[in-house]
NUMARKOL-798292 format. One line per field, with one value per residue (C-alpha): chain; x, z, y; residue in one letter. Coordinates in pm, 1 decimal. Example, Ala and Ser with C-alpha at 12.3 -4.5 7.8 and 13.67 -1.06 7.14 Angstrom:
chain c(A,A)
u c(1230.0,1367.0)
w c(780.0,714.0)
v c(-450.0,-106.0)
resn c(A,S)
***
This chain:
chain c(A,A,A,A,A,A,A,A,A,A,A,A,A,A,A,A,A,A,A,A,A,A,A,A,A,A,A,A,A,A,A,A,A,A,A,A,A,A,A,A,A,A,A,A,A,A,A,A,A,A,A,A,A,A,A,A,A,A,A,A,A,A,A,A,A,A,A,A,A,A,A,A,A,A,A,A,A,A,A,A,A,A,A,A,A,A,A,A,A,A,A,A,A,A,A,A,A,A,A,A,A,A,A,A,A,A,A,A,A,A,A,A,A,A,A,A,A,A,A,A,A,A,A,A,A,A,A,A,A,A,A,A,A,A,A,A,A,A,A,A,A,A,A,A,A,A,A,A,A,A,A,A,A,A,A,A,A,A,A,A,A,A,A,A,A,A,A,A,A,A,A,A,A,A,A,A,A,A,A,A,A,A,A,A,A,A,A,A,A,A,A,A,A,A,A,A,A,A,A,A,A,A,A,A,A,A,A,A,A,A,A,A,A,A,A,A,A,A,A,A,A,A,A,A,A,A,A,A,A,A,A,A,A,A,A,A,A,A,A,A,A,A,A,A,A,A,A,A,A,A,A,A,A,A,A,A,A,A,A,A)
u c(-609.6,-643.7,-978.6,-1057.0,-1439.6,-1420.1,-1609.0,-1376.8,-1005.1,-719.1,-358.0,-162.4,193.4,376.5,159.9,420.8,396.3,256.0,-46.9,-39.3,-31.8,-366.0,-548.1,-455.8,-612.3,-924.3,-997.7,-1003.0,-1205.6,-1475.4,-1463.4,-1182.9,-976.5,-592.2,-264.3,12.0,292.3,676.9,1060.4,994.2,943.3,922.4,739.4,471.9,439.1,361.9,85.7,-26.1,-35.5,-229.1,-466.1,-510.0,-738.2,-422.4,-392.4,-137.0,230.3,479.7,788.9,800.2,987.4,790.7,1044.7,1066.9,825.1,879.2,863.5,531.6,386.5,443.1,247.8,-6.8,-30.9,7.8,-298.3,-514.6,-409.8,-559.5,-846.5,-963.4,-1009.9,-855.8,-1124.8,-865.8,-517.4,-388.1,-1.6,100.8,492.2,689.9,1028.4,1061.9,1406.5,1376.2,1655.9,1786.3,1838.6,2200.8,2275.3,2053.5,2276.3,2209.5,2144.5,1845.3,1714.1,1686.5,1574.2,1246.5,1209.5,1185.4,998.2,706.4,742.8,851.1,668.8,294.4,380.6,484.8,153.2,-86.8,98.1,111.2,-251.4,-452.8,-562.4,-702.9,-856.9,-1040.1,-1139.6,-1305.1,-1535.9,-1582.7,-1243.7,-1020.8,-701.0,-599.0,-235.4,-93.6,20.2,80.8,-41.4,359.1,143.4,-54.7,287.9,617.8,768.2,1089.5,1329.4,1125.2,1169.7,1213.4,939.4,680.4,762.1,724.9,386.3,291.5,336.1,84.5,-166.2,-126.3,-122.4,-437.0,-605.7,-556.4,-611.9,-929.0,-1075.1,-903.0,-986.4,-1331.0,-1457.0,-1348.3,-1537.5,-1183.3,-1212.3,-831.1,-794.7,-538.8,-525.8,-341.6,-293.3,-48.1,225.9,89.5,233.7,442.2,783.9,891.4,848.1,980.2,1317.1,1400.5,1701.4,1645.7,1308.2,1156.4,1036.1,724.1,731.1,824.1,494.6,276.5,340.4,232.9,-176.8,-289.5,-252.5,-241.3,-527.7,-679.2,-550.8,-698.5,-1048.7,-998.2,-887.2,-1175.1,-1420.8,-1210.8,-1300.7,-1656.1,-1633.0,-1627.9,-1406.3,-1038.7,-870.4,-906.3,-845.5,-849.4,-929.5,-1018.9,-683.6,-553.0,-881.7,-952.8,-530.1,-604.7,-912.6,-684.4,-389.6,-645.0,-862.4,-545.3,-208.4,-49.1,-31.2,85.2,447.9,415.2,221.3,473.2,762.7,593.3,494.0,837.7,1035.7,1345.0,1179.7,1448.6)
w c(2303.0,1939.4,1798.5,1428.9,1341.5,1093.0,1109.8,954.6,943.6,747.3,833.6,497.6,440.8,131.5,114.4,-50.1,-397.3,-623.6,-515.1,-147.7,-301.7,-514.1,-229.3,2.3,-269.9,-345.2,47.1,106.8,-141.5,-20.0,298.8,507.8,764.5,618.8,830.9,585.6,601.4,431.5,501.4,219.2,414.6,144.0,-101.5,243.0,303.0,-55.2,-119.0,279.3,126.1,-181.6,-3.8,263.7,544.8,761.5,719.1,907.1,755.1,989.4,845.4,951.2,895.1,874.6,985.7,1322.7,1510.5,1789.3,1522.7,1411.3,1810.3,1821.2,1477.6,1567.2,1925.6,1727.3,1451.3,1785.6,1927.1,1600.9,1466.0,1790.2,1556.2,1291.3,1055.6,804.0,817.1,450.3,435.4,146.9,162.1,-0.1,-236.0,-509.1,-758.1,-1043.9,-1160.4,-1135.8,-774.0,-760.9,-893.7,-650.5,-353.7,-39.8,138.3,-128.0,-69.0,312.8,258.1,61.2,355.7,611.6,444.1,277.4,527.7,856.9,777.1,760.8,1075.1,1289.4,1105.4,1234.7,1564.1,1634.5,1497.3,1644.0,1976.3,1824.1,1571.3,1773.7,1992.7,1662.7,1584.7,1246.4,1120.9,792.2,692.8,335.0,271.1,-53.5,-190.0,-582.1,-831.2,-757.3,-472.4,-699.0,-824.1,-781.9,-1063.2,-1199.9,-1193.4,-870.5,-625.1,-283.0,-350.2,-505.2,-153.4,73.4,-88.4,-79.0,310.1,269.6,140.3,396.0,678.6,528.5,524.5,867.8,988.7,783.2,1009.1,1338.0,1342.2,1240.5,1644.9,1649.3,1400.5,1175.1,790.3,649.4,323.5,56.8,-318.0,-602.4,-920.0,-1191.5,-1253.8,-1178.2,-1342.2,-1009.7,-916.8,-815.3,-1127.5,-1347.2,-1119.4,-1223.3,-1425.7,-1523.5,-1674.1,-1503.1,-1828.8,-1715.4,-1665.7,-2065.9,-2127.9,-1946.8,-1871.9,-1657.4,-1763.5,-1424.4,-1294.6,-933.7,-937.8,-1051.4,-711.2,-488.9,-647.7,-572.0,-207.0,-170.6,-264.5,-31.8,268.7,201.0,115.3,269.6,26.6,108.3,-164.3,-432.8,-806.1,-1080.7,-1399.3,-1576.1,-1691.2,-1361.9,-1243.3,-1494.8,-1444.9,-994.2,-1042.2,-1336.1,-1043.4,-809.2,-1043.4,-1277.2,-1069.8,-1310.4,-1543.9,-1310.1,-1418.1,-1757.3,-1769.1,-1570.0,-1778.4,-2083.5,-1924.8,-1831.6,-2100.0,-2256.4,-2493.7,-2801.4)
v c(1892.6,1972.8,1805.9,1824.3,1882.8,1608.0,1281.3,1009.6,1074.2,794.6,790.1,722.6,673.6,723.1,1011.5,1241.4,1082.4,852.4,642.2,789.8,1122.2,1087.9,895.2,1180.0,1457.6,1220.6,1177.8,1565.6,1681.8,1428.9,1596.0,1327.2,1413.8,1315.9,1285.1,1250.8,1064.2,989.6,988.9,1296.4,1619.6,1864.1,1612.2,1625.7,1952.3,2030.4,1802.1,1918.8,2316.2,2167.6,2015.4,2314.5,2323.1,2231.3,1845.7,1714.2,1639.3,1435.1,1271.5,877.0,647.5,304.6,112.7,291.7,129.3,440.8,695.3,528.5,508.0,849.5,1005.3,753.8,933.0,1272.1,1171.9,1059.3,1401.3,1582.9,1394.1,1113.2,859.3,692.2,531.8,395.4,300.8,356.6,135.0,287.3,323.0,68.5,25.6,-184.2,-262.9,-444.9,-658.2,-1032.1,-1162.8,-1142.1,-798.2,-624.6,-550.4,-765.6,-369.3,-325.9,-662.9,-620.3,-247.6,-415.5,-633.7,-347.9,-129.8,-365.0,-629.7,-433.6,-95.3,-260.4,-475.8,-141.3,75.1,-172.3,-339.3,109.6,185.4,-99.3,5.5,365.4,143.8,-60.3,279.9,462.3,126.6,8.7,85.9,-35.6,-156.6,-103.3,-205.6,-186.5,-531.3,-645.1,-848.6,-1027.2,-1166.1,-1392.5,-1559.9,-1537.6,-1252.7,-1296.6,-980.5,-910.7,-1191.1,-1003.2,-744.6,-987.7,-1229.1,-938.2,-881.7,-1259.2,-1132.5,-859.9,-1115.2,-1362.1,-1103.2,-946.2,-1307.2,-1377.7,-1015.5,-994.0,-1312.8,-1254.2,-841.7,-937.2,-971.6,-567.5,-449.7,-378.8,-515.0,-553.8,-571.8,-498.9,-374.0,-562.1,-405.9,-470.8,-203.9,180.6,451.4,598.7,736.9,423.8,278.4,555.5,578.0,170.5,161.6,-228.4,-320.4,-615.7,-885.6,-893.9,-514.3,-490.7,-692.9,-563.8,-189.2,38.7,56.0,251.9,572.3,677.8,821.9,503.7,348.9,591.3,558.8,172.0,246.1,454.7,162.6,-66.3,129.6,92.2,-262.5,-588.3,-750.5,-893.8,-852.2,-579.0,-702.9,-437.1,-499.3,-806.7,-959.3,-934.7,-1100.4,-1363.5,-1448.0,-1455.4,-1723.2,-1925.4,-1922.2,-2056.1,-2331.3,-2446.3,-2387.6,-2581.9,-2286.7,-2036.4,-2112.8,-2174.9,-1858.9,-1621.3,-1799.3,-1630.9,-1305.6,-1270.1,-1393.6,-1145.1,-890.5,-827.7)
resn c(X,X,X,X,X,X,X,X,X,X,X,X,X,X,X,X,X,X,X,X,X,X,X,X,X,X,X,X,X,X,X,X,X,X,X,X,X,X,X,X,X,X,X,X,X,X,X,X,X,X,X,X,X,X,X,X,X,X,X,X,X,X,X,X,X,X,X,X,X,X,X,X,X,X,X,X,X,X,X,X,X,X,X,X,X,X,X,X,X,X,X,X,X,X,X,X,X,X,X,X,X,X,X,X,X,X,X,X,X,X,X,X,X,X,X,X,X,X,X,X,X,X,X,X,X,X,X,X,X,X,X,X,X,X,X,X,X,X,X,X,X,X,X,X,X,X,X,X,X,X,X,X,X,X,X,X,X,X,X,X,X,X,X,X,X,X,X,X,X,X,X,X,X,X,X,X,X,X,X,X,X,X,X,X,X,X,X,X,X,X,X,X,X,X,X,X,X,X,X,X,X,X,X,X,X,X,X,X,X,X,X,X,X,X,X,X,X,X,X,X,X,X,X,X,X,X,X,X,X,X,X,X,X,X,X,X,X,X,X,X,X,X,X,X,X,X,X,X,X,X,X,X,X,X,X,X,X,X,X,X)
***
């Protein structure tokens, strides 16, 4: 059996671009162990050559819960541990409810739904083996309320955040912190391919970078917190959601209103 000489290895998916890209980069040069991770084979292998020191690329499909069971098996097979379990992968389409196809609505579902619920249902017994271990899962500042122009993705991240709140308590008796990140828009792929413009997208742009992401994951695996805030709009607007509700609507109305 294959054994890698490094101390702390994370599993990330969605590693071929974007956010999962940078974290990947930002983890090996501090001297991690990274298995990489996407449906995008050649997008993997090229960050897996850029990285070097032969870190691990394996297509997956997160939807494929025995596609998952077996890179997990594969990642125990190269590193015997997995200290973090990065969920990265997700889709997103902008656009009203009714003119995204039913097909792209369910697709959201599997992936940013189904995908986290096969990484850690798959990842959880090697997780509990390596002892102190995190969950990081992407979710959204849609999870705080419900965005316009983005209804199934900002519910299936309402699901990261409540999975990650009951998680972070009930994981807590093995030693496993879960958390998740929620930023506003990031500067990605997956925003740059939308041909619609979300309204609240139009106000509020894309003001992070991916590589602003990773640094955040990389504080989230050394923290104790639950949920990961950037920034203080996005902060200052999570604590109004909490202390005033009442504005939450009125406030999203505006964010998201038609920009002429």
């Amino acid at each position: 059996m294959l054994r890698s000489a490094l101390d702390r290895a994370i599993f990330i998916t969605g590693a071929a671009s974007g956010i999962g890209r940078e974290t990947a980069r930002l983890f090996a040069r501090r001297g991690w162990g990274v298995g990489l991770h996407d449906v995008d084979e050649a997008g993997l292998h090229e960050v897996a050559r850029e990285i070097g020191g032969g870190a691990p690329a394996r297509r997956l499909n997160v939807c494929d819960i025995d596609e998952y069971r077996a890179a997990v098996r594969a990642f125990d097979e190269r590193f015997g541990r997995m200290d973090v379990l990065f969920n990265c992968a997700g889709v997103m389409q902008m656009g009203t409810f009714e003119s995204i196809p039913w097909s792209d609505h369910r697709r959201t579902i599997d992936v940013n739904v189904g995908g986290v619920l096969n990484g850690i249902h798959a990842s959880l017994p090697l997780l509990k083996r390596t002892g102190g271990a995190r969950i990081v899962t992407m979710s959204s500042a849609s999870a705080i309320y419900g965005v316009p122009e983005l209804a199934t993705y900002s519910a299936s991240k309402f699901f990261v955040r409540g999975l990650t709140e009951a998680l972070n308590i009930e994981l807590e008796r093995d030693g496993i912190v879960v958390t998740d990140l929620m930023p506003l828009f990031v500067n990605t792929p997956l925003i740059a391919a939308q041909t619609r413009r979300a309204g609240v997208f139009e106000t509020l742009g894309a003001g992070l970078e991916p590589h602003d992401v990773a640094e955040l994951v990389f504080r989230a695996v050394q923290g104790r917190r639950t949920h990961w805030v950037p920034g203080a709009f996005l902060k200052t607007l999570n604590v109004l959601s909490r202390a005033l509700p009442g504005l939450s609507r009125p406030l999203m109305r505006y964010l998201s209103r038609p920009r002429r």
